[in-house]
C-alpha positions as semicolon CSV with decimal commas, in nm:
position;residue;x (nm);y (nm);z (nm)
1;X;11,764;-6,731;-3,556
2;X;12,019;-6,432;-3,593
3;X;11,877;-6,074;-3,449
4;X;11,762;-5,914;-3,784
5;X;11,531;-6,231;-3,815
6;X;11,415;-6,158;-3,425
7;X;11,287;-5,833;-3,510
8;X;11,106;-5,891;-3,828
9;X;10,964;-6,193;-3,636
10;X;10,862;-5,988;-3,288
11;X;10,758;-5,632;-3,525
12;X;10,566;-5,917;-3,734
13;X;10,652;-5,834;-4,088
14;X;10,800;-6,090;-4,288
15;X;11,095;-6,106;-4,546
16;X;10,804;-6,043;-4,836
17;X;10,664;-5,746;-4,659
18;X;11,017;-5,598;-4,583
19;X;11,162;-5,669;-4,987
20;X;10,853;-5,482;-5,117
21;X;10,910;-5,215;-4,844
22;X;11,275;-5,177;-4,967
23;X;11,248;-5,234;-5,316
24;X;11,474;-5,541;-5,362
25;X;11,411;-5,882;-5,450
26;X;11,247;-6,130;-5,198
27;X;11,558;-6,376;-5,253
28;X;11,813;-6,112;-5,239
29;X;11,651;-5,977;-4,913
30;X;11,584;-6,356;-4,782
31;X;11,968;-6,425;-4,834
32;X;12,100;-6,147;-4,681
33;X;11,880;-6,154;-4,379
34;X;11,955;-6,508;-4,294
35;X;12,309;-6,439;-4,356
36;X;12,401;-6,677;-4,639
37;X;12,485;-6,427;-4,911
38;X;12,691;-6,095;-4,888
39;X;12,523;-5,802;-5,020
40;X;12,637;-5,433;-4,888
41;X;12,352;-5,304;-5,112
42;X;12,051;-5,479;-4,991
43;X;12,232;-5,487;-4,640
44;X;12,236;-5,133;-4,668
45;X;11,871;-5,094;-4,757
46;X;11,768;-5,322;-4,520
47;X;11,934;-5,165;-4,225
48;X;11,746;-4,800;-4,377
49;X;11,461;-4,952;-4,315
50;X;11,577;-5,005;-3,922
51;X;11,732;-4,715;-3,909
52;X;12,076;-4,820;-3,841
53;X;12,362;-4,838;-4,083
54;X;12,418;-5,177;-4,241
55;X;12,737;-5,200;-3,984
56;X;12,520;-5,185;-3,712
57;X;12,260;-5,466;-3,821
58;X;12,538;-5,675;-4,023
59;X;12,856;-5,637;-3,834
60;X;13,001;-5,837;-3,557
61;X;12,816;-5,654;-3,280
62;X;12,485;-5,635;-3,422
63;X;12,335;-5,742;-3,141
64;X;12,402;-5,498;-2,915
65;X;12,210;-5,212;-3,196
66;X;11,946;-5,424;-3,239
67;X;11,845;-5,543;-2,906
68;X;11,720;-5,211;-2,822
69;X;11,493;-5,196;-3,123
70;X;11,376;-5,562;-3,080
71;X;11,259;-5,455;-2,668
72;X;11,102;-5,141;-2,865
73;X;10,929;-5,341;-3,038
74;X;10,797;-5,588;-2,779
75;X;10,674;-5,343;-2,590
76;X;10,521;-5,176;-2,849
77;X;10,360;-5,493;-2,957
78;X;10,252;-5,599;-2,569
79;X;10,068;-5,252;-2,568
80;X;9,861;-5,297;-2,892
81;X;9,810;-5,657;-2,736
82;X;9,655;-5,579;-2,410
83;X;9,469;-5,274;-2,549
84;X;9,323;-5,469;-2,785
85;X;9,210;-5,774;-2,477
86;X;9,117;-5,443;-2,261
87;X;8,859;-5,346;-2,601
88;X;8,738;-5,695;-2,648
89;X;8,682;-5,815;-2,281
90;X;8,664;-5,430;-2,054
91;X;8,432;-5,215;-2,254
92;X;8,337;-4,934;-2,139
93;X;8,035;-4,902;-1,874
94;X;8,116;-5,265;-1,775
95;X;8,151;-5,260;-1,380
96;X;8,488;-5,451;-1,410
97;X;8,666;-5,211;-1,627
98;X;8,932;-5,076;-1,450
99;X;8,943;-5,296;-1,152
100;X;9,124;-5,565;-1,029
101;X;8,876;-5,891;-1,030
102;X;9,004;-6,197;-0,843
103;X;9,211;-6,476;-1,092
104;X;8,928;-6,734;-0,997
105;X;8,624;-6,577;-1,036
């Protein structure tokens, strides 16, 4: 799995989602993101949409722009996460909310 398909994976929108986003074709943008085909226009559009220039997400040190965005996105998806456990399991006006309970209660 290369870094562009981390992302997508961790920010949870698949190759579908992102073509329609962009405006290409779903085997154009499946290609290019799993790096079998060449194409600087839907490499270009697809690194728009990450807000990097296709260099950055398709060159030889890709990595190193899109790490940041994928621990962006990890976090952003561990805080929707635990609010939504923290809405679903510490509602408000329960005792527990807020506090630390012992793990074996």
């Amino acid at each position: 799995m290369n870094e562009l398909q981390k992302l997508l994976r961790v920010k949870n929108v698949s190759v579908l989602q992102l073509s329609e986003e962009i405006g290409v074709n779903y085997h154009q943008v499946q290609k290019v993101v799993k790096g079998t085909r060449v194409h600087r226009p839907t490499q270009e559009a697809i690194a728009e949409w990450c807000g990097l220039t296709a260099d950055q997400v398709f060159g030889p040190r890709s990595a190193r722009f899109l790490a940041p965005q994928i621990d962006r996105a990890i976090r952003v998806r561990a805080d929707q996460v635990e609010e939504r456990l923290r809405g679903r399991y510490l509602r408000p006006g329960n005792k527990l909310a807020g506090k630390r309970i012992a793990g074996n209660v």
